[in-house]
C-alpha positions in Angstrom: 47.8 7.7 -6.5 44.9 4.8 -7.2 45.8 3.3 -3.6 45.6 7.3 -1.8 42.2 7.7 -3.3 41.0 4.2 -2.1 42.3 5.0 1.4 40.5 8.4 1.2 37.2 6.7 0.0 37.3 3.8 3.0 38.0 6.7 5.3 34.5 8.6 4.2 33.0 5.2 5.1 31.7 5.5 8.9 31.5 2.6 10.9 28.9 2.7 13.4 28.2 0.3 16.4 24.6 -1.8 16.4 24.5 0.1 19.6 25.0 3.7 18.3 22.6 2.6 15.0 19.8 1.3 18.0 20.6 4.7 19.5 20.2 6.9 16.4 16.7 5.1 15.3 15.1 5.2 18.2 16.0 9.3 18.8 14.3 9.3 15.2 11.5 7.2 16.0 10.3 8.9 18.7 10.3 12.4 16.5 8.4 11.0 13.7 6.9 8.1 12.5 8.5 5.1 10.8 7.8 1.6 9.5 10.1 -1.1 9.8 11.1 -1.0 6.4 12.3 2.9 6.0 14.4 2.2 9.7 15.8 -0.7 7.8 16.4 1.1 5.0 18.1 3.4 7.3 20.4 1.3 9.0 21.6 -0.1 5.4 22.6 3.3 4.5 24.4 3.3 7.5 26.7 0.2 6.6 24.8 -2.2 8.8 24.8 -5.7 7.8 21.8 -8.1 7.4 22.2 -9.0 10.7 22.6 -6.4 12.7 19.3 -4.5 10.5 17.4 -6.7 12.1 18.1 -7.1 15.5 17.8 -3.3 15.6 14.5 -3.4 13.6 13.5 -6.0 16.4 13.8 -4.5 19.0 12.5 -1.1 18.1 9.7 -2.9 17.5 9.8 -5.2 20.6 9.8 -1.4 22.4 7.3 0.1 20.3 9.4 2.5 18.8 8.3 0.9 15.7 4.8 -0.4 15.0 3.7 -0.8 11.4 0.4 -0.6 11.9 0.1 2.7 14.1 2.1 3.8 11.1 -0.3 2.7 8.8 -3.3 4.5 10.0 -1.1 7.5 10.4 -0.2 7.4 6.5 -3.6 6.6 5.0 -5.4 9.4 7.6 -2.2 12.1 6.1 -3.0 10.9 2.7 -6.4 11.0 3.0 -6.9 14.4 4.7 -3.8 16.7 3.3 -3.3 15.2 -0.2 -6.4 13.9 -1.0 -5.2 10.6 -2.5 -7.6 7.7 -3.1 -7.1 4.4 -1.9 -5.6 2.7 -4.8 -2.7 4.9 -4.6 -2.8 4.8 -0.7 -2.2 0.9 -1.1 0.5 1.0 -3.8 2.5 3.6 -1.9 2.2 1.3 1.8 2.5 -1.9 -0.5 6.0 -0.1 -1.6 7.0 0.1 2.1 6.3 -3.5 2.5 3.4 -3.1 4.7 1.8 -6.4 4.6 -1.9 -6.4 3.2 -3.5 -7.5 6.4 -2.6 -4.0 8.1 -4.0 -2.4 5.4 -7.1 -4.1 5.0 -7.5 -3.9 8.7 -7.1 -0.1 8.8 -9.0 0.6 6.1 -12.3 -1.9 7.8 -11.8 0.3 10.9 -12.0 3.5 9.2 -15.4 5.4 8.4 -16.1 5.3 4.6 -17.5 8.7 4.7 -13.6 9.7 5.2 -12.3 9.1 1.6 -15.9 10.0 -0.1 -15.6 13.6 1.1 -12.2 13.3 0.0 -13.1 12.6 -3.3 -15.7 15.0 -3.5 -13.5 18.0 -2.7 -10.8 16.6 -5.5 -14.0 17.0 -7.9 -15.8 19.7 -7.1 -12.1 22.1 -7.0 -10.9 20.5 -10.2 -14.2 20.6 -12.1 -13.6 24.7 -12.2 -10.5 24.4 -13.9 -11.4 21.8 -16.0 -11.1 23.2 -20.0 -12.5 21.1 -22.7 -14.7 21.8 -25.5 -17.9 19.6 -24.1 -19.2 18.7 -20.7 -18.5 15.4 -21.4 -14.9 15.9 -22.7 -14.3 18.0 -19.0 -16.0 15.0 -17.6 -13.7 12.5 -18.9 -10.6 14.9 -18.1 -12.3 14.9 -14.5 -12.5 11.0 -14.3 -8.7 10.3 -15.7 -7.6 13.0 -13.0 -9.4 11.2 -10.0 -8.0 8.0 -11.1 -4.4 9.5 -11.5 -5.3 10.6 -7.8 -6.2 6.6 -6.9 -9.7 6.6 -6.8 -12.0 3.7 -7.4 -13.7 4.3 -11.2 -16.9 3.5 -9.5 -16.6 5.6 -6.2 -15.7 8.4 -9.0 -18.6 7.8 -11.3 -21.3 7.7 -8.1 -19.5 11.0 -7.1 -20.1 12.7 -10.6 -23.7 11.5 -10.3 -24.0 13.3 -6.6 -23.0 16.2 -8.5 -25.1 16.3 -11.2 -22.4 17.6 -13.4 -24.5 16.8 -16.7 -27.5 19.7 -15.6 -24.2 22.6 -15.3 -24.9 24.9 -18.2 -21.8 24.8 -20.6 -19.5 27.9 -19.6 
């Protein structure tokens, strides 16, 4: 009975060929976006072994199927304009992906600061009306420990509040 169910378990196993996996991740990275390490993570899943991972992760990359940074300014633009994250949680997400720091850095130089500021503005503005607290400066601090949950800087957050003026709004 034990050996049946260990026979039965090595069957559910597939085996694929480095060919087939090159095959598959490439069809995938031409559909969406990937960095190397979520195609590697991937090909692991697949039963791949160390070596194989990477000659397929080389040469998607050798054919630009794969280029970390294209995928980095892809994620922090996403980030930035649909979920309105801040760039300390930008970095710890690409960090996670092992995006090396150079990339990120880069990106970040090439991109207009005005980008994440009117982010952060919009995150403040909309959450400042549904902010409940029993002072403005109790809803102020409930403001500032949401836009760092969200991974902004404390002092792009506190410049923000100032923009607003928050502290001249009459108490609802």
């Amino acid at each position: 009975m034990a050996a049946n169910r260990h026979t039965i378990m090595n069957e559910k196993r597939k085996v694929i060929s480095e060919k087939q996996a090159y095959s598959r991740m490439a069809r995938l990275c031409s559909q969406k976006e990937y960095c190397s390490y979520d195609i590697s993570q991937k090909l692991y899943r697949l039963n791949l072994n160390a070596e194989d991972i990477e000659r397929v992760v080389n040469r998607l990359i050798k054919e630009n199927f794969i280029n970390d940074e294209r995928y980095t300014r892809s994620y922090i633009g996403d980030k930035i304009k649909f979920n309105k994250w801040g760039r300390i949680k930008i970095e710890l997400a690409l960090r996670q992906k092992k995006i090396p720091s150079e990339i990120i850095q880069k990106i970040y130089e090439e991109m207009p600061e005005a980008e994440t500021t009117n982010s952060l503005e919009y995150v403040l503005e909309k959450k400042w009306k549904t902010v409940k607290g029993a002072s403005i400066n109790e809803r102020k601090n409930k403001l500032i420990r949401y836009a760092l949950g969200r991974g902004f800087e404390m002092s792009d957050i506190l410049s923000c509040l100032q923009k607003m003026d928050i502290d001249s709004i009459d108490e609802v």
